[in-house]
Z-matrix of the N, CA and C atoms (Angstrom, degrees):
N
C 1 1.443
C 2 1.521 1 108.08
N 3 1.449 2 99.53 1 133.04
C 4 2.175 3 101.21 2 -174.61
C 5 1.515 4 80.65 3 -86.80
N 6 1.842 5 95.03 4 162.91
C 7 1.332 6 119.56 5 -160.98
C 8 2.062 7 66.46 6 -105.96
N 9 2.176 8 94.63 7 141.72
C 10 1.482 9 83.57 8 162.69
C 11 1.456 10 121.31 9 -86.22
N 12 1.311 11 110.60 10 -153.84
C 13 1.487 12 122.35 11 -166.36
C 14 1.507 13 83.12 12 -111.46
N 15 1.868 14 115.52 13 121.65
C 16 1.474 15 119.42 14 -179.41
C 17 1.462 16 118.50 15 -105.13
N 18 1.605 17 104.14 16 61.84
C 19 1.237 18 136.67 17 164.58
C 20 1.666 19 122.75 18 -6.28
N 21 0.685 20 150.99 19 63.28
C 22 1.417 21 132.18 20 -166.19
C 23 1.133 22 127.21 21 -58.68
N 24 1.453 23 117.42 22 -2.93
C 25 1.461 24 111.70 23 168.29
C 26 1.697 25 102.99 24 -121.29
N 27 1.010 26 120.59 25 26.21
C 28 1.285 27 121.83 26 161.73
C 29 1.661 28 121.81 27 -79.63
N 30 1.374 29 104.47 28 98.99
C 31 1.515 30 107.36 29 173.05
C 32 1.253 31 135.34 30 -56.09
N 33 0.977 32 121.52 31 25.43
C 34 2.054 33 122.34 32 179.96
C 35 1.307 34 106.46 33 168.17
N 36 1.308 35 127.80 34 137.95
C 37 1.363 36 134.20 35 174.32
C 38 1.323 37 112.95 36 -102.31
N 39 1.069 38 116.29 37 176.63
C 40 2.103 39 114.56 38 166.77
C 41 1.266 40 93.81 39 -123.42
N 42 1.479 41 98.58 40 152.03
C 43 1.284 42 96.62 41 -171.16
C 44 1.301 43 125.37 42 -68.05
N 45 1.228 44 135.54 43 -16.93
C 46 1.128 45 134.98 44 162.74
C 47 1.462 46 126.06 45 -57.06
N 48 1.498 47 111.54 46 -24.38
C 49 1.149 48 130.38 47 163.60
C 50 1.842 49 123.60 48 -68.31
N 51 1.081 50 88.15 49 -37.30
C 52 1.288 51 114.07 50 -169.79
C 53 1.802 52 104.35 51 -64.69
N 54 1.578 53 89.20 52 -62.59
C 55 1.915 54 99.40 53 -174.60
C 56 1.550 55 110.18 54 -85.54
N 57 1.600 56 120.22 55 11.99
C 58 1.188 57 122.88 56 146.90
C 59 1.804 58 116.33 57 -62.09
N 60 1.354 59 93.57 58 -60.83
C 61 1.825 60 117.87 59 -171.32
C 62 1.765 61 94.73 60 -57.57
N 63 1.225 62 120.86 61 -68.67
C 64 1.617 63 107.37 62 160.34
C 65 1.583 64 155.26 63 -63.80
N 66 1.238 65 83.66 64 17.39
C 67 1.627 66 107.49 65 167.18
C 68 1.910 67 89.67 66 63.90
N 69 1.542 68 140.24 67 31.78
C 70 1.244 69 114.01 68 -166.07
C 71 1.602 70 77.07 69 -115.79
N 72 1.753 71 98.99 70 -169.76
C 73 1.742 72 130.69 71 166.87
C 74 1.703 73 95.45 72 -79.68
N 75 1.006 74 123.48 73 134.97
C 76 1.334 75 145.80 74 177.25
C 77 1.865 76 98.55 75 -77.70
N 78 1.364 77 115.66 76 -40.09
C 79 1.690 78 122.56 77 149.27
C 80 1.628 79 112.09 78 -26.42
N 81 1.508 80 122.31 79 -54.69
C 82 1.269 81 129.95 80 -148.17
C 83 1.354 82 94.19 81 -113.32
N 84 1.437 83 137.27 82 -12.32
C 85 1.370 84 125.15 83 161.13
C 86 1.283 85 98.18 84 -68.15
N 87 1.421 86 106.67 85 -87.39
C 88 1.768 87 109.15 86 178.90
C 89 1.497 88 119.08 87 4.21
N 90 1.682 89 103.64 88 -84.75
C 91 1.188 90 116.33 89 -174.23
C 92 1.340 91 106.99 90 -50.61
N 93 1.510 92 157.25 91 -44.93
C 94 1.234 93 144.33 92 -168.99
C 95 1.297 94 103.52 93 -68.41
N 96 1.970 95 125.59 94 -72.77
C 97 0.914 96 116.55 95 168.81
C 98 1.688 97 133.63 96 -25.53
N 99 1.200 98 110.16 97 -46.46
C 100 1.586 99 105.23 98 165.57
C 101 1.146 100 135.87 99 -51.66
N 102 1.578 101 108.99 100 -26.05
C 103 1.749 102 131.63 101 178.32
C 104 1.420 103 102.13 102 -93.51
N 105 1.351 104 122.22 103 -23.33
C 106 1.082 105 135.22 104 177.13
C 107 1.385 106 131.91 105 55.58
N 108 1.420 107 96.35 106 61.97
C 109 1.684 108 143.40 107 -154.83
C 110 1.244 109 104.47 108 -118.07
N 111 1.119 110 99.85 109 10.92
C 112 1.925 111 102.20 110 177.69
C 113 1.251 112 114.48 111 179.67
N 114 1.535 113 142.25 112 118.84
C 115 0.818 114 165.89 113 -136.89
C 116 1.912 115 113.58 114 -72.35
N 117 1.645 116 104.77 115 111.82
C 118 1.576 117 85.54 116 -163.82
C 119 1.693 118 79.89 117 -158.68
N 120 1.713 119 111.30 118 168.88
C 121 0.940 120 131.84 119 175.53
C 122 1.485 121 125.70 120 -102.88
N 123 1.153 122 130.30 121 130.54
C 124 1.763 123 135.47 122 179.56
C 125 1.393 124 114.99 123 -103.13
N 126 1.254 125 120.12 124 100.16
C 127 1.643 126 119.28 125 -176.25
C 128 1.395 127 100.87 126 -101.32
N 129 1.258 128 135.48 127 68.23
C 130 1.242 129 134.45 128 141.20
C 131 1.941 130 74.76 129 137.11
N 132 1.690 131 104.87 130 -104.51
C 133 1.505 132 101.82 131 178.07
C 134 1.372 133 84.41 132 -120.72
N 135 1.481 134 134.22 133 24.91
C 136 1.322 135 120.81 134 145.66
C 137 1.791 136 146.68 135 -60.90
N 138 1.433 137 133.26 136 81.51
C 139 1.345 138 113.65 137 177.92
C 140 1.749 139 126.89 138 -70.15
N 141 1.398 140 87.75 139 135.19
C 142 1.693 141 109.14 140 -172.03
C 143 1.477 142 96.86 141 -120.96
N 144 1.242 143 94.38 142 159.59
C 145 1.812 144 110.67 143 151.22
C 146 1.596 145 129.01 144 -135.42
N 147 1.091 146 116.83 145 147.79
C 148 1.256 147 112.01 146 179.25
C 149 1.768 148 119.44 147 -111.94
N 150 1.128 149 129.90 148 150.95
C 151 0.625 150 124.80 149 -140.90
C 152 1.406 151 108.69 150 -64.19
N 153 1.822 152 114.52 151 -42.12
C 154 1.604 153 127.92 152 144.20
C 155 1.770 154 106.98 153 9.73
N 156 1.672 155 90.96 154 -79.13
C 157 1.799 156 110.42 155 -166.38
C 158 1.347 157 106.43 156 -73.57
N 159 1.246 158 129.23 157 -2.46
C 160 1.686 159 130.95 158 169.94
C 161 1.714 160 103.55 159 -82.62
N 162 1.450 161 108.30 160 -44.68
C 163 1.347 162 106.61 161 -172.72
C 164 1.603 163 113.59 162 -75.11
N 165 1.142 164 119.26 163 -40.09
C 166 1.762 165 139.20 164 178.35
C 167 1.774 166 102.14 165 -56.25
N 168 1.391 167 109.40 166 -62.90
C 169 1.670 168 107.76 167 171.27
C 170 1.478 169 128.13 168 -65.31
N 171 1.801 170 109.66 169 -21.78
C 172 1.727 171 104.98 170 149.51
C 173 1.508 172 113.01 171 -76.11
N 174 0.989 173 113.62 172 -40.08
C 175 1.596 174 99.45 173 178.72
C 176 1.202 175 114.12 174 -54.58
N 177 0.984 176 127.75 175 -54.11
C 178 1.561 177 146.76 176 -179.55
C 179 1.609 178 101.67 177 -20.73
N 180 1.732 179 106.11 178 -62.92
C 181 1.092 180 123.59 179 -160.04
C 182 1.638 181 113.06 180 -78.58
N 183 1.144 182 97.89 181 -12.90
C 184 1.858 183 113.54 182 171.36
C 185 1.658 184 108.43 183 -38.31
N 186 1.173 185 111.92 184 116.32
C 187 1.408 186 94.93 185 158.29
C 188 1.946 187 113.68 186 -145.96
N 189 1.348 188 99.57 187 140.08
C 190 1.353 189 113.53 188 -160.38
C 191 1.824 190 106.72 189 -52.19
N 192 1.584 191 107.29 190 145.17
C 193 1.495 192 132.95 191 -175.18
C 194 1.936 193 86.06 192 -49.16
N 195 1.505 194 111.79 193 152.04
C 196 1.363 195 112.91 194 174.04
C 197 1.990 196 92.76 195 -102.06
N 198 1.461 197 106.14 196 150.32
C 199 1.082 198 118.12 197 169.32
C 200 1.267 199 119.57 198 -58.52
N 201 1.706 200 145.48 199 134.93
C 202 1.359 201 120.51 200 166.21
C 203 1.143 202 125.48 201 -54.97
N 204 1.217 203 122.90 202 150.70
C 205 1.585 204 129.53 203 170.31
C 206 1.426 205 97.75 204 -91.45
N 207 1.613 206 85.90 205 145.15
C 208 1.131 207 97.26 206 162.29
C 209 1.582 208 134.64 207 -82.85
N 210 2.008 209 141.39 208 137.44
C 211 0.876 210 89.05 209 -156.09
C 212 1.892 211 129.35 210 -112.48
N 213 1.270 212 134.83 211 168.23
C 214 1.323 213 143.75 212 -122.68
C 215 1.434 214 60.90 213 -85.46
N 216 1.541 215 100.58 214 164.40
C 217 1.408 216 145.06 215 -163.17
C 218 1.207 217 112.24 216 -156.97
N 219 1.356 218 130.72 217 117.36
C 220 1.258 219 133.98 218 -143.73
C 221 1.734 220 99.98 219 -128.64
N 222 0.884 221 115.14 220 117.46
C 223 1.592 222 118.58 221 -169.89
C 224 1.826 223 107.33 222 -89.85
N 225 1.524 224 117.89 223 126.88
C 226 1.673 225 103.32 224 159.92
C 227 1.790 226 123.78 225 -24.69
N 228 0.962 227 95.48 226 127.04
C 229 1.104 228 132.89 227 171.91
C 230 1.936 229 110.37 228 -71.53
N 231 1.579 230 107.09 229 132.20
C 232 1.967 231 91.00 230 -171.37
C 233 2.007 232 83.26 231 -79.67
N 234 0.929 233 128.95 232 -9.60
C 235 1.437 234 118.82 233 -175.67
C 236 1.745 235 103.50 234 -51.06
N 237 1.678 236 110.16 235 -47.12
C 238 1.101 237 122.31 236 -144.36
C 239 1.850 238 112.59 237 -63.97
């Protein structure tokens, strides 16, 4: 599969286009968009994306750095 050309003034993607540019399964765009769990366009019974709904569904998926732990310390045991 060719990677497309990520146009910036290109108004609508296909989805295949689309879950190229997001590194996803074009399976798992579909299916969300259909539940409509993620932000996408319907041109008749056509799904598109724009570039808008490319940026909104990475954000989406953002999720914040975890703090280090500190680490566990394990005390004798009366077994021991």
């Amino acid at each position: 599969m060719s990677r497309p050309d990520p146009d910036p003034h290109r108004l609508l993607h296909t989805p295949a286009e689309a879950a190229a540019l997001l590194a996803v399964r074009e399976s798992w765009l579909r299916r969300r968009a259909g539940r409509r769990e993620i932000p996408c366009t319907f041109l008749g019974k056509h799904l598109r994306f724009s570039p808008a709904d490319l940026t909104a569904i990475a954000q989406a998926g953002a999720r914040p750095a975890r703090s280090p732990r500190s680490p566990i310390r394990r005390g004798r045991s009366s077994l021991d």
